[in-house]
C-alpha positions as CSV (number, residue, x, y, z in Angstrom):
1,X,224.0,43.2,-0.4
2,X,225.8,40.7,1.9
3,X,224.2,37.1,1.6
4,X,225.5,35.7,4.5
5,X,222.9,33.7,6.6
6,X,220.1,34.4,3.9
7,X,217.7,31.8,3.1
8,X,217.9,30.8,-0.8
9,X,215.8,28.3,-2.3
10,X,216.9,26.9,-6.2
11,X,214.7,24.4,-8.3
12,X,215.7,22.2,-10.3
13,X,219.2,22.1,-8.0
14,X,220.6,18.4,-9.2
15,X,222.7,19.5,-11.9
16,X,223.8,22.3,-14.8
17,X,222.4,26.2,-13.8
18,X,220.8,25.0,-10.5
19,X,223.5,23.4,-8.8
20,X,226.1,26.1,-10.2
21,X,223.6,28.5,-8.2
22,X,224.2,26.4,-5.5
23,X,227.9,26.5,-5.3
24,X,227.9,30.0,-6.1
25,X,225.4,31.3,-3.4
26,X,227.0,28.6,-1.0
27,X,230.3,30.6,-1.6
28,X,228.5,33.2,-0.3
29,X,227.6,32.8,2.7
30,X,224.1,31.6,1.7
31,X,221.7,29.3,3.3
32,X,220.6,27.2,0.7
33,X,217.7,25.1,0.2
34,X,217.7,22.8,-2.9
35,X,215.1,20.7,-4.5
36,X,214.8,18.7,-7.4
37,X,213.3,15.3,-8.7
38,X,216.5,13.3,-8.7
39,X,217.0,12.3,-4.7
40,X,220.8,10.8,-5.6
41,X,222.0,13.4,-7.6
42,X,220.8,16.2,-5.4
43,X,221.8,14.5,-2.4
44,X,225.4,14.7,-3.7
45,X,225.0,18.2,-4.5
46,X,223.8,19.0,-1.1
47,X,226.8,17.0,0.6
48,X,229.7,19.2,-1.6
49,X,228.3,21.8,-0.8
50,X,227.1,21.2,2.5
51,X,230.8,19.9,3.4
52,X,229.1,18.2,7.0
53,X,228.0,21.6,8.7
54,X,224.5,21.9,10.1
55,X,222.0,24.3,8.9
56,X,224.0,25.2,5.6
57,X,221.6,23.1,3.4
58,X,218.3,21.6,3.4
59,X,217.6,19.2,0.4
60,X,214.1,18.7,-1.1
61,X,213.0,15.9,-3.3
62,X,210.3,17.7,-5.2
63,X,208.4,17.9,-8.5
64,X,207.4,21.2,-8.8
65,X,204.6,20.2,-11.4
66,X,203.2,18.7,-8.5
67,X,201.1,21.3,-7.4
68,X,200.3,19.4,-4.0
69,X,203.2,18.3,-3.3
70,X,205.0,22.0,-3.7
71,X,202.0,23.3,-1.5
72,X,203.1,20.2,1.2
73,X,206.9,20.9,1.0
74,X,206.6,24.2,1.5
75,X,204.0,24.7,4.3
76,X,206.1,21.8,6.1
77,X,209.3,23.4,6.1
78,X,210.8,23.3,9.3
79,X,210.4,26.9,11.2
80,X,214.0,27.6,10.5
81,X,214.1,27.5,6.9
82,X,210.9,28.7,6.6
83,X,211.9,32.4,5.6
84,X,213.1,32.3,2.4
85,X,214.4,35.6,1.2
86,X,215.6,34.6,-2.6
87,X,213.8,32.2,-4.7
88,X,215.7,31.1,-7.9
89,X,212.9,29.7,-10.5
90,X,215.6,27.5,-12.3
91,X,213.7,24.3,-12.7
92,X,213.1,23.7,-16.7
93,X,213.9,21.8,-19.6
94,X,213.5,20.9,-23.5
95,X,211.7,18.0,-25.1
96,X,212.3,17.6,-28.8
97,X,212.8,19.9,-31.8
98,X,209.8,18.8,-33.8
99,X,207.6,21.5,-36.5
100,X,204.3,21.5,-34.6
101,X,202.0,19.6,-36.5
102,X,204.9,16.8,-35.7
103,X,205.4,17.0,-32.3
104,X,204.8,14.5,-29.0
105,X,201.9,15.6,-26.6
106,X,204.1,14.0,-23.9
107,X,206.9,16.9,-24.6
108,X,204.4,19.3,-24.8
109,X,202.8,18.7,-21.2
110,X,206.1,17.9,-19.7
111,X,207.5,21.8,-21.0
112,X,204.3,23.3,-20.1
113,X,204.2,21.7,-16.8
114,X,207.7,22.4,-15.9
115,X,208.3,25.6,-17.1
116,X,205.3,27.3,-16.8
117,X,203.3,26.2,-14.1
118,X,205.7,24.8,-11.8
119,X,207.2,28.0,-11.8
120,X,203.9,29.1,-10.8
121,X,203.5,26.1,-8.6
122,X,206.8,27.6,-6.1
123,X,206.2,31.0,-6.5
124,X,202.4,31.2,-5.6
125,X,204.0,29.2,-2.2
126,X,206.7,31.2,-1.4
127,X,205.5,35.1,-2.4
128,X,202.9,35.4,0.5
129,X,205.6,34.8,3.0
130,X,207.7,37.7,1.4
131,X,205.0,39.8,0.9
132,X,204.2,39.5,4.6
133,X,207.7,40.0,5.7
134,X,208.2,42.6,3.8
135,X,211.5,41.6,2.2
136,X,212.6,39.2,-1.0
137,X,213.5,38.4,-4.4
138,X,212.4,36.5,-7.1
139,X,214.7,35.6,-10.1
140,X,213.1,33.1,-12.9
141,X,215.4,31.7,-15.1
142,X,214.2,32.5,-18.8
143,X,215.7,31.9,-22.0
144,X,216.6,33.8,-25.6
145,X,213.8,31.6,-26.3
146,X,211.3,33.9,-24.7
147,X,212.3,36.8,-26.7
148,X,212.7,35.2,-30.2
149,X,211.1,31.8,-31.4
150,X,213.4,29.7,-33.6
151,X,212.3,26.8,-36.3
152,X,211.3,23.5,-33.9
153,X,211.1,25.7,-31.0
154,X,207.6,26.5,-30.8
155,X,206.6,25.5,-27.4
156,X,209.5,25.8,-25.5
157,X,209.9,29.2,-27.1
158,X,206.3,30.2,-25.7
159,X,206.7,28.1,-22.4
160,X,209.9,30.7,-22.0
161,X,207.9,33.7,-23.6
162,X,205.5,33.0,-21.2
163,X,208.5,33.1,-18.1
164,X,208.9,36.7,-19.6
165,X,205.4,37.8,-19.7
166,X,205.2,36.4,-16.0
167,X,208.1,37.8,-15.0
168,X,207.2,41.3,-16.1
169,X,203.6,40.7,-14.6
170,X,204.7,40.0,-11.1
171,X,206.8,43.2,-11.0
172,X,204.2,44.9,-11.4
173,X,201.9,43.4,-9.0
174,X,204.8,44.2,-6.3
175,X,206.0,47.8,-7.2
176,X,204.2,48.8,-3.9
177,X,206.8,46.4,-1.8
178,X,210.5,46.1,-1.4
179,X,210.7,42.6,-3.4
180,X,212.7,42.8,-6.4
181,X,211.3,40.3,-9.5
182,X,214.4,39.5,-12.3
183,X,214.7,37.2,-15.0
184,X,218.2,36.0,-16.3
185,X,217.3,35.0,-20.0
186,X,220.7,32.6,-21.3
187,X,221.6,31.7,-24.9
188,X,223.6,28.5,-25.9
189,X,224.6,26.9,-22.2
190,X,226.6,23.7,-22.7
191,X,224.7,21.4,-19.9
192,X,222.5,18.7,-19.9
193,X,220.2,20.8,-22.0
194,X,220.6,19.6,-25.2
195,X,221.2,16.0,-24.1
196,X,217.4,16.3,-22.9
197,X,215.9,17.6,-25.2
198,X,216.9,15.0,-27.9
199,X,216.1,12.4,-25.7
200,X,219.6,11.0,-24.6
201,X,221.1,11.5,-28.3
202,X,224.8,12.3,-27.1
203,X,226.0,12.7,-30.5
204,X,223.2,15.1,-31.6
205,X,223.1,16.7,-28.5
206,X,227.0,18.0,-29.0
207,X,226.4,19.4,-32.2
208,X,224.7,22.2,-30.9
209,X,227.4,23.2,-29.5
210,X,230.0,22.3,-32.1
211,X,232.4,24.6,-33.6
212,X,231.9,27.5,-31.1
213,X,232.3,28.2,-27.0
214,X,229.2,28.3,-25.6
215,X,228.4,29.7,-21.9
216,X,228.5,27.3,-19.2
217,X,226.7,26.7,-15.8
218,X,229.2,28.7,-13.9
219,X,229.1,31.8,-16.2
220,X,224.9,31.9,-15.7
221,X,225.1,31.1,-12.0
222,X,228.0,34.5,-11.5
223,X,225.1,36.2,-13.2
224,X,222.9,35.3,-10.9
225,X,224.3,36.0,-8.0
226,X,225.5,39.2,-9.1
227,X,222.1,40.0,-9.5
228,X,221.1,39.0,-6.1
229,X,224.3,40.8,-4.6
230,X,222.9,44.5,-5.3
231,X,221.7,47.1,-3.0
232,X,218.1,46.9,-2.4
233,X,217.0,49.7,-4.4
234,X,218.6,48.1,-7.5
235,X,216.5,45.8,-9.4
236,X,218.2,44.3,-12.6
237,X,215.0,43.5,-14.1
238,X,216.1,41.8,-17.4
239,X,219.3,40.2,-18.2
240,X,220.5,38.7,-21.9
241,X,223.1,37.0,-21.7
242,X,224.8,35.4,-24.6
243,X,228.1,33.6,-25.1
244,X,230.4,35.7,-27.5
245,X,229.8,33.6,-30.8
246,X,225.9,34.1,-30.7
247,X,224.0,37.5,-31.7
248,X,220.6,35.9,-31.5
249,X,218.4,32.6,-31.1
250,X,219.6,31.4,-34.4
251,X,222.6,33.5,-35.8
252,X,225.7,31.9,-34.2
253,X,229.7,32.1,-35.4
254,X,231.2,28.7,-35.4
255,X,235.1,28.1,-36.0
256,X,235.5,25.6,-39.2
């Protein structure tokens, strides 16, 4: 399915998956519109990509745990990027590795918030529209974390089970329309992932991905488009995707 002068709106745009998406779907043809928190760094995401000609991206500064401000930026859109045919859900993040009974309240909210009901936040703005035009898709970004909890994982594992259990539910509230609902879950992507979940700890934050070749940004984003590239009466529902050295959430090869 040709994407050429379709409407695609990514969260969480500003850097790693996101703005991978956005060069990816840009490649194609796309229409993109981008949002995120960080105004400079999306901003020169929007500009690459963008490369100076009109209409081919429209940038959003936009926390999308900000219920009313999600609600705003979206009814305000102007007319001609109002119609937004594929939403990427990409907008997420990791705070800390902490056993439970040790963890920050502050990383708790902020996972919650942004994974969960900011996700909710977009898609309860942008669905009716679809619904009503009668065209559409919906892909959330998940994790391997939604299908198998992991020691210090325990509520970003059920903020991403909870992507899944969305995810599925939404399909089935639009099996009677044309919109298609997917869910790309990654394992170990080297981006800024790590790096925020242990709070700006470079070192520790490279670890993780010490001794093996993880997946990167690009690999995800191919994915992605890949999956909104098929013919409308293909839906792929659920995809795992792991880098080569990992067989689950835990159980990874690394070189010596």
């Amino acid at each position: 399915m040709s994407l050429d002068g379709r409407i695609v709106f990514i969260t969480g745009a500003s850097s790693g998956i996101g703005a991978a998406c956005a060069r990816a779907f840009g490649r194609a043809g796309a229409r993109l519109l981008l949002a995120a928190r960080r105004r400079e760094r999306l901003a020169a995401v929007a500009a690459e990509i963008g490369g100076g000609a009109p209409g081919r991206v429209h940038a959003l500064e936009l926390d999308v745990r900000n219920q009313p401000s999600v609600a705003r930026a979206l009814a305000s859109l102007p007319a001609e990027w109002a119609e937004i045919d594929l939403l990427i859900n990409n907008a997420g993040l990791s705070r800390g590795l902490a056993k439970l009974h040790q963890g920050e309240l502050a990383d708790w909210e902020e996972m919650i918030d942004t994974n969960v009901k900011g996700l909710l936040y977009v898609t309860r703005a942008v669905l009716p529209g679809m619904v009503a035009r009668g065209r559409g898709h919906v892909i959330n970004l998940g994790s391997i974390a939604g299908h198998e909890s992991y020691p210090g994982g325990n509520v970003y594992c059920a903020s991403k089970a909870a992507v899944q259990a969305l995810t599925s539910g939404l399909r089935m509230d639009l099996v009677d329309t044309p919109i298609r609902v997917s869910t790309i879950d990654p394992g170990l992507v080297e981006t800024e992932f790590s790096l925020v979940r242990f709070h700006g700890d470079a070192p520790r934050a490279a670890q993780v991905y010490r001794g093996l070749e993880p997946l990167t940004a690009e690999d995800v984003a191919e994915v992605v488009l890949f999956c909104a590239t098929r013919p409308p009466h293909v839906n792929l529902a659920e995809v795992l995707l792991l880098p080569t050295a990992q067989a689950s959430a835990t159980l990874v090869h690394r070189r010596p």
